[in-house]
N, C-alpha and C positions, 0 to 999 in steps of 0.2 A: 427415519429422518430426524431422529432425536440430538443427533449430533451436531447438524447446522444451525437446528432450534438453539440448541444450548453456546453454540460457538456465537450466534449472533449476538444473545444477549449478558452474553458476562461481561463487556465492557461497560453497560447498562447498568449492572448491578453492583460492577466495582464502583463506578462513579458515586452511584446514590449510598450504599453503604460508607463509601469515603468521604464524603457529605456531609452525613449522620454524625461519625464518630471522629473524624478529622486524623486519622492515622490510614496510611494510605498501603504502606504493607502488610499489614493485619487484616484489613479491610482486604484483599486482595487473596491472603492465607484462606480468610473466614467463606470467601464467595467459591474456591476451591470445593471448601467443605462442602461449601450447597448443591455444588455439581456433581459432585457425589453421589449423593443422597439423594437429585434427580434420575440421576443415572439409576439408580438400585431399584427406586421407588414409582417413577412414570411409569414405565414399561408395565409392571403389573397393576397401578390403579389408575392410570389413565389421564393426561395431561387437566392439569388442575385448569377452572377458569381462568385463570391471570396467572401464567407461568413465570415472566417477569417479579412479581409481587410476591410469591413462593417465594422465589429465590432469593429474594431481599430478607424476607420476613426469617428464613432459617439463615441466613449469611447472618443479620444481625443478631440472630439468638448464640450465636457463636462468637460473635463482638464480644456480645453480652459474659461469655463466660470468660473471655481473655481480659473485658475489665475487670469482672470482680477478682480476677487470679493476679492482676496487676494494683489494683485500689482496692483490696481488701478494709482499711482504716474508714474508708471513707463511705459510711453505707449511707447516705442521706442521696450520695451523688448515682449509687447501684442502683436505690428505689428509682431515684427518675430518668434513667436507662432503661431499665424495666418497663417503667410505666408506658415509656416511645417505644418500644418493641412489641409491647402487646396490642395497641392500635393499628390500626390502618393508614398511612399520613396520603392524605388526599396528595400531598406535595407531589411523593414519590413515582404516582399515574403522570404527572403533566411536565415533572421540571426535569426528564431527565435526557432530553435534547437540550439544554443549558448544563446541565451536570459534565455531558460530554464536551462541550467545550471547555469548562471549568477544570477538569480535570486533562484535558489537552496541555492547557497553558501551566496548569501548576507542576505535569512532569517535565515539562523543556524549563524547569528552574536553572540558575543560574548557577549555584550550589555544583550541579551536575557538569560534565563535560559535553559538548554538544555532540559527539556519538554516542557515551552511553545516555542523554537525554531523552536521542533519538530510539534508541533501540529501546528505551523503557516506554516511552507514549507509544511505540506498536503494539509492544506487549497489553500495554493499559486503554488504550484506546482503540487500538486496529485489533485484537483479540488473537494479535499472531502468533504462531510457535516460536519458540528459540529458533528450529532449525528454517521458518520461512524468513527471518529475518537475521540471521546466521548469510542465507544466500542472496541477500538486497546488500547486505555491507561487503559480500564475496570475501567474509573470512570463514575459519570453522565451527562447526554447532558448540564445540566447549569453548574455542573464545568468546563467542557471543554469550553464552548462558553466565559464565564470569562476571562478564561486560553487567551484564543486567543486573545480576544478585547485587553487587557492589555499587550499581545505582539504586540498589531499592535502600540497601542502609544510608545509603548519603542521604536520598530523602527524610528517612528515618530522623536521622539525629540532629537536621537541621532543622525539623520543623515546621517547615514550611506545611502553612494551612491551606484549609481545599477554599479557595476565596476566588474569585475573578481578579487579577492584579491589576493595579493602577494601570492606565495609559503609559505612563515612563516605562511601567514593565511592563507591559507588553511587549513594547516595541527592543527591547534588548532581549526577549524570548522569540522575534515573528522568525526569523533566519529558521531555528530549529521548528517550529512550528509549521513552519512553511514543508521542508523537508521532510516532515512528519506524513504530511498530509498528502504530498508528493507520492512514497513511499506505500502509503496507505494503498491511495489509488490504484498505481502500480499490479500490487500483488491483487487486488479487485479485479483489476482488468485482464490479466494472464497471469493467471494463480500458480508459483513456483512447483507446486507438486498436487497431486490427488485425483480424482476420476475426473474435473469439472475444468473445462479451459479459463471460468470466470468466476467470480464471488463477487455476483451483484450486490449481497449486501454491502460490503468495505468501500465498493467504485462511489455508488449511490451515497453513502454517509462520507464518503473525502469529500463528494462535490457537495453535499449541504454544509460538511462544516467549513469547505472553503468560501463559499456564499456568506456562512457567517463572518469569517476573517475580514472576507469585503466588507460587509456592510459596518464592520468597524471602522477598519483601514480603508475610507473607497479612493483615496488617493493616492495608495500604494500602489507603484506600476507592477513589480514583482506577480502580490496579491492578483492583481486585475490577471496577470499573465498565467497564472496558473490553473486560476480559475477559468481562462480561455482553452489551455494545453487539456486541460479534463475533458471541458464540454465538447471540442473540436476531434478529440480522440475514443469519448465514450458514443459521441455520433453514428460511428462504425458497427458497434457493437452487433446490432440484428444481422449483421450480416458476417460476422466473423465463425458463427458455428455453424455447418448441415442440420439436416433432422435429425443425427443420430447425435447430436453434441460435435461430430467432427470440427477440428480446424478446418478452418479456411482461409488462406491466405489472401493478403493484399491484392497479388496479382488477379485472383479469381476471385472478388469477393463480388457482389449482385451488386454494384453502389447504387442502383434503385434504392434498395433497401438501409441507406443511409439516411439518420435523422437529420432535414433539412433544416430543422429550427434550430435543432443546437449548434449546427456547420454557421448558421446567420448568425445566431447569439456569439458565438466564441469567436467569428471573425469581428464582428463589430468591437468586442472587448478587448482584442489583439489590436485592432488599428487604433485604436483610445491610447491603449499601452503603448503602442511606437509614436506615437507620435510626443512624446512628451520628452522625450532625448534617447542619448544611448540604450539599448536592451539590457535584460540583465540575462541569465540564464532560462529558468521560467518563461518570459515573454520570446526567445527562442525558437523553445522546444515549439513553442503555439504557433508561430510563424512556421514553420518547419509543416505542423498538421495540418495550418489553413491550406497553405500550398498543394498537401496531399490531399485536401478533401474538395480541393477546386477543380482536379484531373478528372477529367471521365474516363481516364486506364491508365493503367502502368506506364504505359510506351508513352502515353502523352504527357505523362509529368514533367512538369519542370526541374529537371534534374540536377541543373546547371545553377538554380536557385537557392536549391535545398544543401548541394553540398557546399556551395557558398556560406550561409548558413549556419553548420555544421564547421567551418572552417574559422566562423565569428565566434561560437560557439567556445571550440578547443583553445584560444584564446583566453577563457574565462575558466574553462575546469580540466583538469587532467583528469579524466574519464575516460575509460577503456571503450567503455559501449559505446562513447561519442564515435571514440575512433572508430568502430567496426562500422558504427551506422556511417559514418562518413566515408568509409572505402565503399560501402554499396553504391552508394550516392555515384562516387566515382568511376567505379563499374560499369553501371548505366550509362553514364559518358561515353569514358573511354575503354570499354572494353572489359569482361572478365576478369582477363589475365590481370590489368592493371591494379582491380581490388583487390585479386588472391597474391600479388604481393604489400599490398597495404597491409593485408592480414598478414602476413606474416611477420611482420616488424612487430605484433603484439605477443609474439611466444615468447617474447624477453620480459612480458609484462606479468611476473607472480601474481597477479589479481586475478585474472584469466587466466592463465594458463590451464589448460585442460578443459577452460568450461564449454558445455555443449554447443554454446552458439559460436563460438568460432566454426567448429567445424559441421553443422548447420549450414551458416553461410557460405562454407567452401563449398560444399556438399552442392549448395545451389549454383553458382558461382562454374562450378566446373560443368555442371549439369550444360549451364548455356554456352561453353568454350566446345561442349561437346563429348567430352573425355568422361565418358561413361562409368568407367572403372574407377575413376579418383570420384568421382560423385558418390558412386554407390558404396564406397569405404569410407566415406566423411558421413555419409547420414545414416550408416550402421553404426556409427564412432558415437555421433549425435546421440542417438537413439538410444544408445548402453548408456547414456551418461545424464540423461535430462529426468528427472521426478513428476516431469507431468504427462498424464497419461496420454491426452489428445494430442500430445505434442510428440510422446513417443510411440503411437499408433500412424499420425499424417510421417514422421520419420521413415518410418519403417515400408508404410506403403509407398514410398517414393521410392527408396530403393528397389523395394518388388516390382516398381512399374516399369522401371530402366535394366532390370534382369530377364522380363518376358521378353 
Protein backbone atom coordinates (compact mmCIF):
# COMPACT_ATOMS: atom_id res chain seq x y z
CA UNK A 1 0.00 0.00 0.00
CA UNK A 2 3.14 2.12 -0.36
CA UNK A 3 2.08 3.54 -3.46
CA UNK A 4 -1.17 5.40 -2.56
CA UNK A 5 0.61 6.53 0.66
CA UNK A 6 3.13 8.12 -1.55
CA UNK A 7 0.74 9.20 -4.41
CA UNK A 8 -1.43 11.11 -1.71
CA UNK A 9 1.26 12.99 -0.43
CA UNK A 10 3.56 14.45 -2.99
CA UNK A 11 1.42 17.16 -3.77
CA UNK A 12 1.90 17.93 -0.04
CA UNK A 13 5.29 17.97 -0.29
CA UNK A 14 5.77 19.68 -3.45
CA UNK A 15 3.75 22.61 -2.07
CA UNK A 16 5.81 22.89 1.33
CA UNK A 17 9.24 22.36 -0.45
CA UNK A 18 7.95 25.16 -3.12
CA UNK A 19 7.18 27.33 0.00
CA UNK A 20 10.51 26.86 1.28
CA UNK A 21 12.64 27.48 -1.59
CA UNK A 22 10.26 29.40 -3.92
CA UNK A 23 11.36 27.54 -7.26
CA UNK A 24 8.56 25.32 -8.08
CA UNK A 25 10.31 23.03 -10.75
CA UNK A 26 13.25 22.09 -8.78
CA UNK A 27 11.08 21.86 -5.87
CA UNK A 28 9.04 19.21 -7.83
CA UNK A 29 12.66 17.46 -9.44
CA UNK A 30 13.85 17.37 -5.69
CA UNK A 31 10.24 15.72 -4.03
CA UNK A 32 10.94 12.95 -7.05
CA UNK A 33 14.08 12.32 -5.60
CA UNK A 34 12.39 11.69 -2.22
CA UNK A 35 9.96 9.21 -3.68
CA UNK A 36 12.64 7.34 -4.47
CA UNK A 37 14.45 6.86 -1.71
CA UNK A 38 11.01 6.13 0.03
CA UNK A 39 10.48 3.70 -2.29
CA UNK A 40 13.93 1.77 -1.82
CA UNK A 41 13.98 2.65 1.82
CA UNK A 42 10.26 1.98 3.58
CA UNK A 43 9.81 -1.18 2.50
CA UNK A 44 12.79 -2.66 4.45
CA UNK A 45 12.86 -0.09 7.67
CA UNK A 46 9.42 0.47 8.09
CA UNK A 47 7.29 3.68 7.61
CA UNK A 48 8.96 6.33 9.52
CA UNK A 49 6.77 8.39 12.32
CA UNK A 50 5.77 11.39 10.06
CA UNK A 51 6.08 10.10 6.57
CA UNK A 52 5.09 13.45 5.13
CA UNK A 53 8.02 15.35 7.24
CA UNK A 54 10.55 12.58 5.72
CA UNK A 55 9.75 13.48 2.71
CA UNK A 56 10.04 17.14 2.97
CA UNK A 57 13.17 16.98 5.18
CA UNK A 58 15.11 14.61 2.17
CA UNK A 59 13.18 16.67 -0.88
CA UNK A 60 14.78 19.68 0.76
CA UNK A 61 18.19 18.25 1.49
CA UNK A 62 18.20 17.86 -2.41
CA UNK A 63 16.99 21.63 -2.73
CA UNK A 64 19.77 22.13 -0.66
CA UNK A 65 22.38 20.67 -3.10
CA UNK A 66 20.83 22.38 -6.40
CA UNK A 67 21.29 25.72 -4.51
CA UNK A 68 24.68 25.44 -3.50
CA UNK A 69 25.34 23.90 -7.39
CA UNK A 70 23.50 27.12 -8.52
CA UNK A 71 24.91 29.88 -5.60
CA UNK A 72 27.98 28.63 -5.24
CA UNK A 73 29.37 32.63 -4.63
CA UNK A 74 27.06 33.03 -2.05
CA UNK A 75 27.75 30.93 1.02
CA UNK A 76 26.42 33.14 3.77
CA UNK A 77 22.94 32.58 1.89
CA UNK A 78 23.99 28.20 1.80
CA UNK A 79 24.72 28.40 5.60
CA UNK A 80 21.12 29.61 6.28
CA UNK A 81 19.45 27.03 3.94
CA UNK A 82 21.31 24.64 5.77
CA UNK A 83 20.59 25.87 9.02
CA UNK A 84 16.20 25.62 7.75
CA UNK A 85 16.89 22.06 6.53
CA UNK A 86 18.33 20.67 9.44
CA UNK A 87 15.27 21.79 11.93
CA UNK A 88 12.11 20.68 12.13
CA UNK A 89 9.68 23.85 11.07
CA UNK A 90 6.55 23.40 13.16
CA UNK A 91 5.03 25.47 9.90
CA UNK A 92 5.42 22.43 7.68
CA UNK A 93 2.97 19.90 10.19
CA UNK A 94 0.10 22.61 10.07
CA UNK A 95 0.39 25.00 6.88
CA UNK A 96 0.18 22.60 4.43
CA UNK A 97 -3.73 22.56 3.62
CA UNK A 98 -2.91 26.67 2.79
CA UNK A 99 0.23 25.49 0.88
CA UNK A 100 -2.27 23.53 -1.37
CA UNK A 101 -4.22 26.25 -2.19
CA UNK A 102 -1.20 28.56 -2.45
CA UNK A 103 0.15 26.55 -4.71
CA UNK A 104 -3.24 25.84 -6.75
CA UNK A 105 -3.49 29.58 -7.65
CA UNK A 106 0.31 30.22 -8.28
CA UNK A 107 0.21 27.26 -11.25
CA UNK A 108 -3.08 28.69 -13.00
CA UNK A 109 -0.64 32.01 -13.52
CA UNK A 110 -1.33 33.94 -16.08
CA UNK A 111 2.15 33.59 -17.60
CA UNK A 112 0.84 30.04 -18.61
CA UNK A 113 -1.94 29.32 -21.23
CA UNK A 114 -5.06 28.14 -19.42
CA UNK A 115 -4.72 24.34 -20.78
CA UNK A 116 -1.15 23.90 -20.14
CA UNK A 117 -2.14 25.80 -16.50
CA UNK A 118 -4.61 23.36 -16.27
CA UNK A 119 -2.69 20.42 -16.90
CA UNK A 120 0.27 21.60 -14.76
CA UNK A 121 -2.04 22.19 -11.32
CA UNK A 122 -3.24 18.39 -11.86
CA UNK A 123 0.03 17.42 -12.03
CA UNK A 124 1.06 19.78 -8.97
CA UNK A 125 -1.88 19.61 -7.10
CA UNK A 126 -4.18 16.64 -7.97
CA UNK A 127 -0.84 14.27 -8.13
CA UNK A 128 -2.03 13.04 -11.52
CA UNK A 129 -0.07 11.14 -14.19
CA UNK A 130 0.63 12.65 -17.62
CA UNK A 131 -1.39 9.83 -19.04
CA UNK A 132 -4.55 10.49 -16.26
CA UNK A 133 -4.58 13.70 -17.41
CA UNK A 134 -3.56 13.13 -21.06
CA UNK A 135 -7.32 11.26 -21.04
CA UNK A 136 -9.51 14.35 -19.07
CA UNK A 137 -8.09 16.95 -22.12
CA UNK A 138 -8.74 13.47 -24.65
CA UNK A 139 -5.50 14.17 -26.42
CA UNK A 140 -2.45 11.89 -26.34
CA UNK A 141 0.06 10.93 -23.33
CA UNK A 142 3.07 12.73 -25.46
CA UNK A 143 1.07 15.72 -26.19
CA UNK A 144 0.10 16.28 -22.75
CA UNK A 145 3.72 15.35 -21.17
CA UNK A 146 4.92 18.34 -23.96
CA UNK A 147 2.03 20.38 -22.75
CA UNK A 148 3.40 20.23 -19.06
CA UNK A 149 7.36 20.16 -19.38
CA UNK A 150 6.88 23.60 -21.40
CA UNK A 151 4.56 24.87 -18.61
CA UNK A 152 7.00 23.99 -15.96
CA UNK A 153 9.85 26.33 -17.78
CA UNK A 154 7.37 29.11 -18.37
CA UNK A 155 6.81 29.05 -14.59
CA UNK A 156 10.48 28.88 -14.38
CA UNK A 157 11.64 31.84 -15.90
CA UNK A 158 8.80 33.97 -15.03
CA UNK A 159 9.19 33.99 -11.68
CA UNK A 160 6.41 33.83 -10.36
CA UNK A 161 6.56 33.31 -6.40
CA UNK A 162 4.78 30.76 -4.21
CA UNK A 163 2.60 33.78 -2.47
CA UNK A 164 -1.39 33.82 -2.22
CA UNK A 165 -2.15 36.52 -5.07
CA UNK A 166 -3.97 39.60 -4.65
CA UNK A 167 -7.78 39.53 -4.99
CA UNK A 168 -7.42 41.23 -8.69
CA UNK A 169 -5.42 37.89 -9.27
CA UNK A 170 -7.18 35.74 -8.13
CA UNK A 171 -10.11 36.44 -9.90
CA UNK A 172 -8.33 36.53 -13.49
CA UNK A 173 -6.76 32.97 -12.28
CA UNK A 174 -10.67 31.54 -10.69
CA UNK A 175 -11.76 30.28 -14.53
CA UNK A 176 -8.57 27.91 -14.57
CA UNK A 177 -8.77 27.33 -10.95
CA UNK A 178 -12.05 26.43 -11.18
CA UNK A 179 -11.39 23.75 -14.02
CA UNK A 180 -8.66 22.51 -11.99
CA UNK A 181 -10.56 21.52 -9.40
CA UNK A 182 -13.47 20.30 -11.52
CA UNK A 183 -11.06 17.97 -13.18
CA UNK A 184 -9.57 17.02 -9.96
CA UNK A 185 -12.69 15.76 -8.78
CA UNK A 186 -13.49 14.15 -11.59
CA UNK A 187 -10.66 11.62 -11.94
CA UNK A 188 -11.52 11.11 -7.65
CA UNK A 189 -14.74 10.13 -8.35
CA UNK A 190 -14.23 7.41 -11.41
CA UNK A 191 -10.54 7.15 -11.64
CA UNK A 192 -9.57 6.91 -15.61
CA UNK A 193 -7.50 3.66 -15.17
CA UNK A 194 -6.15 1.09 -12.21
CA UNK A 195 -7.65 -1.59 -9.88
CA UNK A 196 -9.92 1.25 -7.73
CA UNK A 197 -13.28 2.78 -9.47
CA UNK A 198 -12.43 5.94 -6.99
CA UNK A 199 -9.65 7.95 -5.35
CA UNK A 200 -11.30 9.19 -2.39
CA UNK A 201 -8.43 11.06 -1.61
CA UNK A 202 -8.41 13.62 -4.85
CA UNK A 203 -12.77 13.69 -4.68
CA UNK A 204 -12.41 14.68 -0.75
CA UNK A 205 -9.42 17.28 -1.21
CA UNK A 206 -11.35 19.13 -4.63
CA UNK A 207 -14.25 19.38 -2.30
CA UNK A 208 -12.17 21.09 0.62
CA UNK A 209 -10.29 23.07 -1.57
CA UNK A 210 -13.44 24.10 -3.47
CA UNK A 211 -14.94 25.14 0.03
CA UNK A 212 -11.94 27.10 0.28
CA UNK A 213 -12.45 28.92 -3.10
CA UNK A 214 -16.04 29.64 -1.59
CA UNK A 215 -15.20 30.88 1.46
CA UNK A 216 -13.08 33.53 -0.64
CA UNK A 217 -15.31 34.01 -3.38
CA UNK A 218 -18.92 33.31 -1.43
CA UNK A 219 -20.50 35.50 -4.05
CA UNK A 220 -19.36 33.67 -6.87
CA UNK A 221 -22.29 31.90 -8.43
CA UNK A 222 -19.87 29.57 -10.71
CA UNK A 223 -17.91 28.79 -7.29
CA UNK A 224 -21.20 28.14 -5.20
CA UNK A 225 -22.11 25.75 -8.31
CA UNK A 226 -19.47 23.56 -8.20
CA UNK A 227 -19.08 23.24 -5.16
CA UNK A 228 -22.91 22.17 -5.25
CA UNK A 229 -22.10 19.72 -8.65
CA UNK A 230 -19.33 17.92 -6.13
CA UNK A 231 -21.37 17.56 -2.91
CA UNK A 232 -24.73 16.50 -5.09
CA UNK A 233 -22.47 13.98 -7.04
CA UNK A 234 -20.05 12.67 -4.35
CA UNK A 235 -23.42 11.91 -2.31
CA UNK A 236 -23.78 8.82 -4.43
CA UNK A 237 -20.60 7.63 -3.65
CA UNK A 238 -21.44 4.57 -0.94
CA UNK A 239 -23.45 3.15 -3.23
CA UNK A 240 -21.63 3.33 -6.54
CA UNK A 241 -19.20 0.06 -5.67
CA UNK A 242 -20.46 -3.87 -4.39
CA UNK A 243 -18.37 -5.61 -1.79
CA UNK A 244 -15.96 -6.71 -4.09
CA UNK A 245 -15.08 -2.91 -5.25
CA UNK A 246 -17.61 -3.72 -8.33
CA UNK A 247 -19.36 -0.84 -10.24
CA UNK A 248 -22.57 -0.30 -9.87
CA UNK A 249 -24.45 1.55 -11.99
CA UNK A 250 -27.01 4.45 -11.67
CA UNK A 251 -29.75 2.37 -12.54
CA UNK A 252 -29.08 -0.36 -9.83
CA UNK A 253 -27.39 1.66 -7.28
CA UNK A 254 -29.22 1.07 -3.36
CA UNK A 255 -30.19 5.13 -3.18
CA UNK A 256 -30.86 4.20 0.56
CA UNK A 257 -27.45 4.33 0.67
CA UNK A 258 -27.17 7.93 -0.72
CA UNK A 259 -25.61 10.77 1.67
CA UNK A 260 -28.75 12.70 2.40
CA UNK A 261 -26.99 15.65 3.85
CA UNK A 262 -24.76 16.43 1.05
CA UNK A 263 -28.09 15.90 -1.57
CA UNK A 264 -29.58 19.01 1.08
CA UNK A 265 -26.36 20.90 1.39
CA UNK A 266 -25.74 20.85 -2.51
CA UNK A 267 -29.44 21.51 -3.41
CA UNK A 268 -29.60 24.40 -1.18
CA UNK A 269 -26.28 25.88 -2.66
CA UNK A 270 -27.68 25.15 -6.33
CA UNK A 271 -30.91 26.99 -5.65
CA UNK A 272 -28.80 30.20 -4.01
CA UNK A 273 -26.71 29.74 -7.36
CA UNK A 274 -29.99 30.08 -9.80
CA UNK A 275 -31.49 32.20 -8.50
CA UNK A 276 -29.06 35.06 -8.99
CA UNK A 277 -29.53 35.19 -12.92
CA UNK A 278 -28.41 33.21 -15.93
CA UNK A 279 -26.46 29.67 -14.95
CA UNK A 280 -23.12 29.22 -15.91
CA UNK A 281 -21.69 25.84 -16.77
CA UNK A 282 -20.73 24.58 -13.19
CA UNK A 283 -24.16 25.55 -11.56
CA UNK A 284 -25.54 23.21 -14.59
CA UNK A 285 -23.91 20.39 -14.23
CA UNK A 286 -25.49 20.69 -10.19
CA UNK A 287 -28.85 21.15 -11.45
CA UNK A 288 -28.48 18.40 -13.80
CA UNK A 289 -27.32 16.10 -10.08
CA UNK A 290 -29.94 17.65 -7.86
CA UNK A 291 -32.66 16.43 -10.27
CA UNK A 292 -30.82 12.87 -10.37
CA UNK A 293 -30.47 12.64 -6.67
CA UNK A 294 -34.27 13.73 -6.12
CA UNK A 295 -35.64 10.45 -8.34
CA UNK A 296 -36.27 7.49 -6.34
CA UNK A 297 -35.14 5.26 -9.91
CA UNK A 298 -34.29 5.62 -13.03
CA UNK A 299 -37.62 5.21 -14.75
CA UNK A 300 -38.93 8.06 -12.34
CA UNK A 301 -36.33 10.71 -13.40
CA UNK A 302 -37.15 13.63 -14.78
CA UNK A 303 -35.83 13.05 -17.98
CA UNK A 304 -37.57 15.74 -19.83
CA UNK A 305 -35.57 18.20 -17.22
CA UNK A 306 -32.30 17.03 -17.33
CA UNK A 307 -32.00 16.96 -21.21
CA UNK A 308 -33.37 20.26 -21.25
CA UNK A 309 -30.55 21.05 -19.33
CA UNK A 310 -28.07 19.53 -21.11
CA UNK A 311 -29.49 21.30 -24.13
CA UNK A 312 -28.83 24.92 -21.91
CA UNK A 313 -25.78 23.47 -21.35
CA UNK A 314 -24.41 22.71 -25.22
CA UNK A 315 -25.13 26.22 -25.57
CA UNK A 316 -22.36 27.34 -23.43
CA UNK A 317 -19.54 24.61 -24.32
CA UNK A 318 -18.78 22.39 -27.13
CA UNK A 319 -18.24 19.27 -25.24
CA UNK A 320 -18.54 15.81 -26.62
CA UNK A 321 -19.45 14.16 -23.28
CA UNK A 322 -22.23 16.92 -22.97
CA UNK A 323 -23.40 15.64 -25.98
CA UNK A 324 -23.45 11.77 -25.21
CA UNK A 325 -24.80 12.72 -21.73
CA UNK A 326 -27.55 14.60 -23.59
CA UNK A 327 -28.50 11.67 -26.17
CA UNK A 328 -28.99 9.47 -23.04
CA UNK A 329 -31.22 12.00 -21.56
CA UNK A 330 -33.03 11.70 -24.88
CA UNK A 331 -33.06 8.15 -24.97
CA UNK A 332 -34.92 7.83 -22.00
CA UNK A 333 -37.57 9.99 -23.61
CA UNK A 334 -37.86 9.04 -26.82
CA UNK A 335 -36.53 5.86 -27.24
CA UNK A 336 -33.13 3.90 -27.82
CA UNK A 337 -32.98 4.13 -31.31
CA UNK A 338 -33.39 8.06 -31.04
CA UNK A 339 -29.93 8.29 -28.64
CA UNK A 340 -27.89 5.58 -30.90
CA UNK A 341 -28.43 8.11 -33.48
CA UNK A 342 -27.53 11.21 -31.36
CA UNK A 343 -24.29 9.04 -30.97
CA UNK A 344 -23.56 8.65 -33.92
CA UNK A 345 -23.36 12.18 -35.18
CA UNK A 346 -20.14 12.24 -32.51
CA UNK A 347 -17.88 9.80 -34.83
CA UNK A 348 -17.20 12.91 -36.76
CA UNK A 349 -15.90 14.30 -33.42
CA UNK A 350 -11.67 13.59 -33.39
CA UNK A 351 -12.10 14.12 -29.44
CA UNK A 352 -13.99 10.80 -29.26
CA UNK A 353 -13.70 9.02 -31.66
CA UNK A 354 -12.87 5.61 -30.44
CA UNK A 355 -13.34 6.41 -26.95
CA UNK A 356 -14.89 3.61 -24.78
CA UNK A 357 -17.80 5.46 -23.69
CA UNK A 358 -19.38 5.81 -26.82
CA UNK A 359 -19.61 2.49 -27.32
CA UNK A 360 -20.49 1.80 -23.66
CA UNK A 361 -23.54 3.70 -24.17
CA UNK A 362 -24.51 1.95 -27.33
CA UNK A 363 -23.67 -1.23 -25.90
CA UNK A 364 -26.41 0.02 -23.20
CA UNK A 365 -28.56 1.73 -25.41
CA UNK A 366 -29.11 -1.46 -27.78
CA UNK A 367 -29.25 -3.62 -24.87
CA UNK A 368 -32.81 -1.93 -24.08
CA UNK A 369 -33.92 -1.61 -28.06
CA UNK A 370 -33.23 -5.42 -27.48
CA UNK A 371 -30.72 -6.18 -30.19
CA UNK A 372 -28.63 -8.40 -28.32
CA UNK A 373 -25.88 -8.95 -30.72
CA UNK A 374 -25.04 -5.13 -31.29
CA UNK A 375 -25.08 -4.75 -27.40
CA UNK A 376 -22.81 -7.56 -26.79
CA UNK A 377 -20.11 -6.11 -29.67
CA UNK A 378 -20.16 -2.51 -28.23
CA UNK A 379 -19.43 -3.49 -24.61
CA UNK A 380 -16.65 -6.16 -25.72
CA UNK A 381 -15.58 -2.96 -27.91
CA UNK A 382 -15.90 -0.79 -24.48
CA UNK A 383 -14.22 -3.16 -22.53
CA UNK A 384 -10.83 -3.59 -24.86
CA UNK A 385 -10.59 0.05 -24.77
CA UNK A 386 -11.42 1.55 -21.15
CA UNK A 387 -8.11 1.48 -18.31
CA UNK A 388 -10.25 1.05 -15.63
CA UNK A 389 -10.51 -2.20 -14.22
CA UNK A 390 -14.07 -2.06 -12.41
CA UNK A 391 -15.22 -0.52 -15.46
CA UNK A 392 -13.76 -3.32 -17.61
CA UNK A 393 -14.75 -6.12 -15.47
CA UNK A 394 -19.01 -4.69 -15.06
CA UNK A 395 -18.22 -4.34 -19.30
CA UNK A 396 -17.32 -7.60 -19.82
CA UNK A 397 -19.87 -9.14 -17.32
CA UNK A 398 -22.64 -7.51 -19.17
CA UNK A 399 -21.73 -8.99 -22.24
CA UNK A 400 -21.39 -12.46 -20.58
CA UNK A 401 -24.80 -11.97 -19.16
CA UNK A 402 -26.61 -11.19 -22.59
CA UNK A 403 -24.57 -14.39 -24.16
CA UNK A 404 -26.05 -17.08 -21.49
Amino acid sequence: MLGPLLRELTPQVVAAVTRRYGDFAAAEDAVQEALVAAAQQWPASGLPDDPRAWLIHVASRRMLDHVRSETARRRREQDTIADAVDRVDPVETTAHEDDMLTLLYMCCHPALTQPSAIALTLRAVGGLTTLEIANAFLVPESTMAQRISRAKQTVKKSGVGFEMPSDAERGARLTAVLHVLYLIFNEGYAASSGPQLARVDLSSEAIRLAREVRRQVPGDREVTGLLALMLLTDARRAARTGPGGELVTLDDQDRSLWDRALIAEGTQLIEHAFAGGAPGPYQLQAAIAAVHDAAPSTDETDWAEIAGLYGVLLQLTDNPMVRLSRAIAIAMLEGPERGLALIDELDGDERVRGHYRLDAVRGHLHERAGDRVAAIRHYVAAAARTTSVPERNYLVARAARLES
